[in-house]
ROPARO-857059 format. One record per residue (C-alpha): residue in one letter; z, x, y. Coordinates in Angstrom, 1 decimal. Layout:
N
+---------+--------+--------+--------+
| residuo |      w |      u |      v |
+---------+--------+--------+--------+
|       A |      Z |      X |      Y |
...
+---------+--------+--------+--------+
***
This chain:
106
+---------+--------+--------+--------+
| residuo |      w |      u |      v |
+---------+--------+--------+--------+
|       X |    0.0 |    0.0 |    0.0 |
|       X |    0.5 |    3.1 |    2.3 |
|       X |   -3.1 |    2.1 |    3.7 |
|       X |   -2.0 |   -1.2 |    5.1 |
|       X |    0.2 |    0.1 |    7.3 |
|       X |   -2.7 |    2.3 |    9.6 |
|       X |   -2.5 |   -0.6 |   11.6 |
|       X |    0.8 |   -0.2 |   12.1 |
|       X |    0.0 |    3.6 |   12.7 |
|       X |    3.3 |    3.9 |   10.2 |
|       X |    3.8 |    6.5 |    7.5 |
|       X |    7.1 |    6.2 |    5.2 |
|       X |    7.6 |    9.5 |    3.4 |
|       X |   10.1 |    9.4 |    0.4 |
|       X |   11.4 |   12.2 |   -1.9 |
|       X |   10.3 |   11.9 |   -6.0 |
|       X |   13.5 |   10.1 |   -6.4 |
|       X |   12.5 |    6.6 |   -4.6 |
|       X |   12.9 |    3.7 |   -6.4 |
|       X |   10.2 |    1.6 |   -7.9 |
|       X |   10.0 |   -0.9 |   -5.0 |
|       X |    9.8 |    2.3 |   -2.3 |
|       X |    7.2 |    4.3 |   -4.1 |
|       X |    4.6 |    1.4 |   -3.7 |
|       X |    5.0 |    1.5 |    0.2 |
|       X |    6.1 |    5.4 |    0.8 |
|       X |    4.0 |    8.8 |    0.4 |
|       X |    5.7 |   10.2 |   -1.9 |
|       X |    6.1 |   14.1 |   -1.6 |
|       X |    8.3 |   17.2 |   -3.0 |
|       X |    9.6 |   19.6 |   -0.6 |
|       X |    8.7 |   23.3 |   -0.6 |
|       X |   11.0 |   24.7 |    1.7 |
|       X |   13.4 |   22.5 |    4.0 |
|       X |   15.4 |   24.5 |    6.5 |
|       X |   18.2 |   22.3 |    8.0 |
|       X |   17.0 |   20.1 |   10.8 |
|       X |   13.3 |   21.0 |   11.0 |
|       X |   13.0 |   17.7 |   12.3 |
|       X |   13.1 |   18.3 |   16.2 |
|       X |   11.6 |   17.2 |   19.6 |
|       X |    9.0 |   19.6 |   20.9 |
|       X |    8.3 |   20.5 |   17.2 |
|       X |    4.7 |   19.9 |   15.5 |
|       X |    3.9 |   17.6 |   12.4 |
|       X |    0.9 |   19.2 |   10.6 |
|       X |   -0.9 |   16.2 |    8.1 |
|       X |   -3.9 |   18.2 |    6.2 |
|       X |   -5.5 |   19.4 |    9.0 |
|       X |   -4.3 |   17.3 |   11.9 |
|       X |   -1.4 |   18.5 |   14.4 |
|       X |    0.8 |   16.1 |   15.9 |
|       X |    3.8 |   16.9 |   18.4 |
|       X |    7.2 |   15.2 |   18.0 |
|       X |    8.1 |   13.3 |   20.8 |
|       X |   11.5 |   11.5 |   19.3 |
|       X |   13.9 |   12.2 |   16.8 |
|       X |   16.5 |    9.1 |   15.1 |
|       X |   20.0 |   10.5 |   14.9 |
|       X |   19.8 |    9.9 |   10.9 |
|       X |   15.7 |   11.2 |   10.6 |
|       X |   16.9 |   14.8 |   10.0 |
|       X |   19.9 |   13.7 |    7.4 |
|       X |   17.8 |   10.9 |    5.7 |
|       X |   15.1 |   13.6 |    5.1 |
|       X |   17.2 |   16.3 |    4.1 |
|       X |   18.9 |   14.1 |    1.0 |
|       X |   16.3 |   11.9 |    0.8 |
|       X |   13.3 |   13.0 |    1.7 |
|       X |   12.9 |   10.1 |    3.8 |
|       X |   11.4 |    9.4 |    7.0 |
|       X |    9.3 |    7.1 |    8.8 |
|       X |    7.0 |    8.4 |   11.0 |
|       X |    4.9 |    6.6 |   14.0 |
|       X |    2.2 |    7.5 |   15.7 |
|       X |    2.2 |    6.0 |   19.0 |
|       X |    1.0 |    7.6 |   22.4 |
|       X |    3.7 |    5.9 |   24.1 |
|       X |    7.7 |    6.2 |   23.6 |
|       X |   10.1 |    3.7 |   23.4 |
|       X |   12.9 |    2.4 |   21.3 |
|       X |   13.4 |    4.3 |   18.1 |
|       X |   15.0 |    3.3 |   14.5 |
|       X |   17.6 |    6.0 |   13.5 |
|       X |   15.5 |    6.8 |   10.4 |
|       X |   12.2 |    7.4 |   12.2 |
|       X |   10.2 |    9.5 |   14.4 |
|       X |    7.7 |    9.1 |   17.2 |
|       X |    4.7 |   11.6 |   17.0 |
|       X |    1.6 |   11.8 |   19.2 |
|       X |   -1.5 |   11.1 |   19.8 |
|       X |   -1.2 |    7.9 |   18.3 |
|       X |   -4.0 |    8.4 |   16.1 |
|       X |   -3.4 |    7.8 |   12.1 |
|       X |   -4.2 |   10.6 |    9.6 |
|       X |   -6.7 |   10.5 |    7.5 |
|       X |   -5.0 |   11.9 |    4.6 |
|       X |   -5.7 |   12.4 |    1.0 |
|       X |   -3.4 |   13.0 |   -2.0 |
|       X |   -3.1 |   16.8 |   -2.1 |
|       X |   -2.7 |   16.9 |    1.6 |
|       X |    0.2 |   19.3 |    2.9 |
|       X |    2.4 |   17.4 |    5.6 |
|       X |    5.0 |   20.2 |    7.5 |
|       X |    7.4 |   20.1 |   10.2 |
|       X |    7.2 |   22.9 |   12.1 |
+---------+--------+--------+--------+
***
């Protein structure tokens, strides 16, 4: 289902241990290397081969991620209100991604 939510411009990432009812609506992905809070405004969010900058950062995105592997991510050229789970990248422009595709926080 992840494609239904372009419209949305909404990606939810989740670790391999998401349940069932998660994996059909998450990217599922295993982490490489995860340094403590990677997550952080001013960073860069690299999907295959498109670069997005971080422009917001939920309190619990960095904690969710770490244990979880979760996040939601939106891609929105404007900022506003923001879940405690998510973040807000930009340009607002969805990835074309496939599986295979490397996503990194740096």
């Amino acid at each position: 289902m992840v494609p239904a939510f372009e419209e949305e411009r909404l990606i939810i990432l989740f670790g391999p241990k998401a349940t069932p009812e998660l994996r059909d609506i998450s990217v599922i992905h295993e982490v490489q290397e995860q340094p403590a809070n990677s997550i952080k405004v001013g960073g860069k969010l690299k999907v295959g081969d498109k670069v997005y900058n971080i422009e917001e950062v939920g309190s619990q995105a960095n904690p969710n991620f770490d244990e979880l592997g979760h996040v939601s991510i939106y891609f929105r050229n404007e900022v506003g209100e923001i879940l405690p789970g998510a973040i807000i990248v930009s340009p607002g422009e969805f990835p074309p991604f496939e599986v295979g595709d490397e996503i990194e926080f740096v």
